[in-house]
C-alpha positions in Angstrom: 141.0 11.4 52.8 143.4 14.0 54.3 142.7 15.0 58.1 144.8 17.0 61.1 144.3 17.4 65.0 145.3 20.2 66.5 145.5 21.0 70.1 145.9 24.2 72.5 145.4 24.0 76.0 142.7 21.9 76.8 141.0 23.0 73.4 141.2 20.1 70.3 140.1 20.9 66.6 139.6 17.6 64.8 139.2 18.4 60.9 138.7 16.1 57.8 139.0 16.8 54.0 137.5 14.7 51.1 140.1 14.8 48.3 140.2 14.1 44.6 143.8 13.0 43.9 143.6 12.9 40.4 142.8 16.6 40.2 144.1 17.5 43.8 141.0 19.5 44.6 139.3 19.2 47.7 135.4 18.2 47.5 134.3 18.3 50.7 135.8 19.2 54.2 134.6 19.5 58.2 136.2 20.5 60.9 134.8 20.3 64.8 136.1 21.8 68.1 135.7 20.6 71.9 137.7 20.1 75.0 139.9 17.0 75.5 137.7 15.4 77.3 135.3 15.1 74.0 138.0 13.6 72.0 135.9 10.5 71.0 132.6 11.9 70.4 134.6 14.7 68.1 135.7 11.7 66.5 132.0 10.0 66.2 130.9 13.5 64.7 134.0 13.3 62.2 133.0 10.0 61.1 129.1 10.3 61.0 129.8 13.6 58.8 132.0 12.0 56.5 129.7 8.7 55.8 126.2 11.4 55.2 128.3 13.6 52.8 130.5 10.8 51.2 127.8 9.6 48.6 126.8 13.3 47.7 130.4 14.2 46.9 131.7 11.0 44.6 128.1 11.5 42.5 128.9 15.0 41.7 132.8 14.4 41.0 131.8 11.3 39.0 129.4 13.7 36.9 131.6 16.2 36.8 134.9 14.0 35.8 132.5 12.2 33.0 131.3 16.0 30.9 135.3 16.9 30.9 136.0 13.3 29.5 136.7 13.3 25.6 132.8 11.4 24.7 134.8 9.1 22.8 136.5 7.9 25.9 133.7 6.7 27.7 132.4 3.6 28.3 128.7 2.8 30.1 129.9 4.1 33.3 131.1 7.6 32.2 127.9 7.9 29.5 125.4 7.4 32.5 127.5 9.8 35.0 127.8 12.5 31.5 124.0 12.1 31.0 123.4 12.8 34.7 125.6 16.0 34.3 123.2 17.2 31.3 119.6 15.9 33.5 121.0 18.2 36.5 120.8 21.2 34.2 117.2 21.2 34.0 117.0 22.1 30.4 114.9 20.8 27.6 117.8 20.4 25.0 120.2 19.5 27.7 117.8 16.9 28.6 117.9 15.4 25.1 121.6 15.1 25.3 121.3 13.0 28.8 118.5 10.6 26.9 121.2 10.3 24.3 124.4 9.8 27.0 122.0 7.0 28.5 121.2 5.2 25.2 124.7 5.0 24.1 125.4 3.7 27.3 122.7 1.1 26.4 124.1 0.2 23.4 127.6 -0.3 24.7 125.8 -2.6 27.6 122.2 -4.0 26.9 122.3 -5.0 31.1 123.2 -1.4 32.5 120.8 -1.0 35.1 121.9 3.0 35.9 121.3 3.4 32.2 118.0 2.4 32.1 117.5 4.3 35.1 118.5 7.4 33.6 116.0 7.0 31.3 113.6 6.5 33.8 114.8 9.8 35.5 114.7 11.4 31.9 110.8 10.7 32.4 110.8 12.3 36.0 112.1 15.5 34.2 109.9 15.6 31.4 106.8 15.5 33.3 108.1 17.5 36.2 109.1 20.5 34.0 105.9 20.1 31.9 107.6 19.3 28.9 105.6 16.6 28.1 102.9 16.8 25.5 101.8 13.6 26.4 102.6 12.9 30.1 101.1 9.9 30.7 102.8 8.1 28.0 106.6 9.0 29.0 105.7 8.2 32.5 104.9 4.9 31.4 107.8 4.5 29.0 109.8 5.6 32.0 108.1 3.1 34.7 108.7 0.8 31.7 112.9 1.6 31.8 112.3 1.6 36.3 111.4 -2.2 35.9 114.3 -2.8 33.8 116.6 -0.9 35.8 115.8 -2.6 38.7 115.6 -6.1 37.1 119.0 -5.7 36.4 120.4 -4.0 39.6 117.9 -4.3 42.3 120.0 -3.1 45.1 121.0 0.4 43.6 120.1 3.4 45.4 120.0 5.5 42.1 117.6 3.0 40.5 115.0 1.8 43.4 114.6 5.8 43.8 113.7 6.3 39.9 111.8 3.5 40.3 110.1 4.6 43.4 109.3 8.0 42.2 107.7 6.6 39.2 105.3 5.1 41.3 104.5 7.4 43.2 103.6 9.5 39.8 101.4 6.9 39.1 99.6 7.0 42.0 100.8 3.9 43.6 101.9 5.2 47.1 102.4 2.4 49.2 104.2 0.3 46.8 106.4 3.2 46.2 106.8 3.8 50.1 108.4 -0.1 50.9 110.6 0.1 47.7 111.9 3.3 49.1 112.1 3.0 52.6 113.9 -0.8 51.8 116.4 1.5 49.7 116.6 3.8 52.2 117.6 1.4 54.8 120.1 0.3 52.7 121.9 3.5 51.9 120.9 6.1 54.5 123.2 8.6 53.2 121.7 9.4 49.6 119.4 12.2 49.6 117.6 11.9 46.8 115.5 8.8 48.6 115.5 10.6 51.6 113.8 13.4 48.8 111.1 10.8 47.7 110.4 9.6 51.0 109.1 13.1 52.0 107.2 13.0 48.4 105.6 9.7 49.8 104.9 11.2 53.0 102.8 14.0 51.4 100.9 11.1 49.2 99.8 9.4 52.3 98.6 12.6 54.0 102.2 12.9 56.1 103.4 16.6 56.2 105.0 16.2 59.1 106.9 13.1 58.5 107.2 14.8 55.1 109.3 17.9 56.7 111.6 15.1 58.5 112.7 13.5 55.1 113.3 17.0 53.1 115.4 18.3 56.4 117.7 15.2 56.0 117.5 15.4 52.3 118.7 19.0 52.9 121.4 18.1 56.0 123.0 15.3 53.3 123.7 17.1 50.5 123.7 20.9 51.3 124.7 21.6 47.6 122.6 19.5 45.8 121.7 20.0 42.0 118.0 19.1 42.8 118.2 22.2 46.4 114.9 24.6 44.4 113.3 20.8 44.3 114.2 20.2 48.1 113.1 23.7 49.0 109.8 23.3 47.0 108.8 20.1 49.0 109.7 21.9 52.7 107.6 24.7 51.9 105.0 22.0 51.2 105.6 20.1 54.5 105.1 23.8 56.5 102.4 24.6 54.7 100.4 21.4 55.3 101.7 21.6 58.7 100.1 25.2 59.0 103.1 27.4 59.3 102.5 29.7 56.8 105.6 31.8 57.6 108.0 29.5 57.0 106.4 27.8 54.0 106.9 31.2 52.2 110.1 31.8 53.1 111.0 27.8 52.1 109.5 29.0 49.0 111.2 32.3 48.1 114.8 30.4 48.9 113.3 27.4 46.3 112.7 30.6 43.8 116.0 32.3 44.5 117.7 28.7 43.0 115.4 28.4 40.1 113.5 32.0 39.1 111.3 30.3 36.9 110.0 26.7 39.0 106.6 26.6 38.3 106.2 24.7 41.1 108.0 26.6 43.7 105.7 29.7 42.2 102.6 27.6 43.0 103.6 26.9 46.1 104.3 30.7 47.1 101.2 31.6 45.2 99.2 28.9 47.4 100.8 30.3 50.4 99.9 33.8 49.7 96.3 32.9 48.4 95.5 31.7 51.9 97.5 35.4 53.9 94.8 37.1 51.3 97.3 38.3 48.9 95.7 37.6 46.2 96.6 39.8 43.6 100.4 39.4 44.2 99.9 35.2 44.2 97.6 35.6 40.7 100.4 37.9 39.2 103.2 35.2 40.7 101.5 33.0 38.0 100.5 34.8 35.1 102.7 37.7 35.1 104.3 39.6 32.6 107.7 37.2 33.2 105.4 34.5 31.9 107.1 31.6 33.4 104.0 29.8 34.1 103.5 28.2 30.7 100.2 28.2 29.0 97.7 25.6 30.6 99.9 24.8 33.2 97.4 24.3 35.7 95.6 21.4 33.7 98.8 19.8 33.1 100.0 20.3 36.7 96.5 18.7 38.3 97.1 15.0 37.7 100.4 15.1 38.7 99.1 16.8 41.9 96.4 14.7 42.2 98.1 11.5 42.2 100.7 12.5 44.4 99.2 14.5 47.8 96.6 12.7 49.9 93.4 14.7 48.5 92.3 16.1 51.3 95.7 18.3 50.6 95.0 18.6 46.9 91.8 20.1 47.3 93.1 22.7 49.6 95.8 23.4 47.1 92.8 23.6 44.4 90.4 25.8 46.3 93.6 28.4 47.1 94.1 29.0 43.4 90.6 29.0 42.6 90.3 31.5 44.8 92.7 33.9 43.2 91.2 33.1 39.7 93.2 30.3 38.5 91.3 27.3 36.5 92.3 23.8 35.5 93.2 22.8 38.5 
C-alpha cells in the first residue's frame, strides 16, 4: 500500500494506491476530497474502498502473475490461479486448457479444494455458453467436484460460490441461498457471491433484491472478467422490476462487453418483444451474425426454468413466442 495527504487551505485530498512490488505496477488506486473538518470520515471512505476492492485486485494479479509463470514452475496454487486466467476468456479451447491447469493441480494435491472448484466452475461455463451436448451430465460432474471442493475447504469464498451456483442450476434455490448468503457474510467484499446472490434472488421471485446484489457485484469489482454476466443479470432485475428503459440499456452495455452473449441477446430481445419491436428482437436472435447457435432455445429452457421463479419464466417464454421463437 502506498498513500499521500495533501492539504490546501481548509481543502484535504486523502489518496490510496494498491501496489504490486514485485512488478512495481499499481493495481488499484482512490483518491477522496473534503474539508478538514471531514478528516476522519475521508479516512472511513479510504478504508471501506480499500477492503471492497482488495479481494478483486489480488484475484486478478494472482491470475495474471500465474499465465506469465514458466508452467513448469507452478505448483497447485499457480495451476488453479493459470486455469482461472484461461476460464475468464470465455472460450471453448481456452476452457479445456483451464480443465487441464485444474487437474494438474489435482494431481500435484489430491486435497486442493480451489482445484476442484475450478472444475466445478469449468461446469458453470460449459452449460452457461451452451457448450454442452449433454448438460445435465457436466452439471452433475461439476456439483459432484462442488461437494469435494467444499469437503475440503468449507470456508472458501471461491468454492461455497461454485458450489452455490451449482445449485441453484439444479434447481435447489434455498439450499443454494443459505450456502451463499453464509459465504457472503463471511467475505462481503467478493463479487462473484454478491453475483449469485442476485441469481438466487431471481430464483425465488426477487427482482428487486436481485438489482441490490448485481449493483454491489458491479460497485466491487468495476472491472470484472465476468462485467457482460453482471450487466446481463441487471437488465434482468429492471426488467422484472418493469423498467423497460433501463433493462435495455443494461443490456446493450452487457452486449458492447461480449457481441455475441446469447444471453445478453435474449434479454434485449425479451425487452424489445414486450416495446413491440418485434422484428428487430427476432433478427437479434437469428440474424445473419448467427450468434445464437442452432437450438438454442431448447437448450437455454431448463436452464431458465430452474433458475427464475416461473411466474418470470413464463413471461420470458410468452415474449419470445411472441416474436416467433420455439423451444422455449
Amino acid at each position: 500500500m502506498a498513500g499521500d495527504l495533501r492539504r490546501a487551505g481548509d481543502s484535504i485530498s486523502l489518496a490510496a494506491r494498491l501496489v504490486d512490488e514485485t512488478e512495481g505496477r499499481s493495481l488499484w488506486a482512490v483518491r477522496h476530497r473534503g474539508s478538514s473538518a471531514e478528516f476522519f470520515a475521508l479516512c472511513e471512505r479510504l478504508v471501506a474502498d480499500l477492503c471492497d476492492q482488495l479481494d478483486a485486485q489480488i484475484r486478478e494479479a494472482e491470475r495474471e502473475r500465474a499465465i506469465v509463470a514458466p508452467p513448469g514452475h507452478l505448483g497447485a496454487w499457480g495451476l488453479y490461479h493459470r486455469g482461472m486466467w484461461h476460464a475468464f476468456r470465455f472460450d471453448a479451447a481456452e476452457l479445456d486448457r483451464a480443465e487441464a491447469c485444474f487437474a494438474q493441480a489435482l494431481a500435484l494435491a489430491p486435497d486442493f479444494g480451489l482445484a476442484h472448484a475450478g472444475l466445478g466452475y469449468a461446469a458453470i461455463v460449459r452449460a452457461v455458453m451452451l457448450w454442452a451436448p449433454d448438460a445435465p451430465a457436466v452439471l452433475a460432474r461439476g456439483l459432484d467436484h462442488a461437494r469435494s471442493a467444499t469437503a475440503h475447504d468449507p470456508v472458501s469464498s471461491f468454492v461455497s460460490m461454485v458450489h452455490g451456483r451449482l445449485l441453484l442450476m439444479h434447481g435447489e434455490t434455498g439450499a443454494a441461498f443459505d450456502l451463499l448468503t453464509a459465504a457472503r457474510d463471511r467475505h462481503p467484499s467478493y463479487a462473484h457471491l454478491q453475483y449469485c446472490l442476485a441469481l438466487s434472488h431471481h430464483g425465488a421471485g426477487e427482482p428487486d433484491l436481485a438489482l441490490q446484489a448485481i449493483d454491489r457485484a458491479i460497485r466491487l469489482s468495476p472491472r470484472d472478467p465476468l462485467m457482460s454476466m453482471f450487466l446481463t443479470v441487471r437488465a434482468g432485475s429492471l426488467y422484472f422490476t418493469d423498467r423497460p428503459a433501463e433493462a435495455e440499456a443494461a443490456a446493450r452495455a452487457a452486449l458492447g462487453i461480449s457481441r455475441t452473449d446469447v444471453w445478453a441477446l435474449t434479454m434485449l430481445a425479451v425487452v424489445l418483444a414486450e416495446k413491440g419491436e418485434a422484428a428487430q428482437a427476432r433478427a437479434l436472435l437469428t440474424g445473419a451474425d448467427g450468434a445464437f447457435p442452432d437450438q438454442a432455445g431448447a437448450t437455454m429452457w431448463p436452464l431458465i426454468r430452474r433458475t427464475v421463479a416461473p411466474q418470470a419464466a413464463d413471461r420470458v417464454r410468452r415474449a419470445l413466442e411472441n416474436i416467433g421463437l420455439s423451444g422455449f
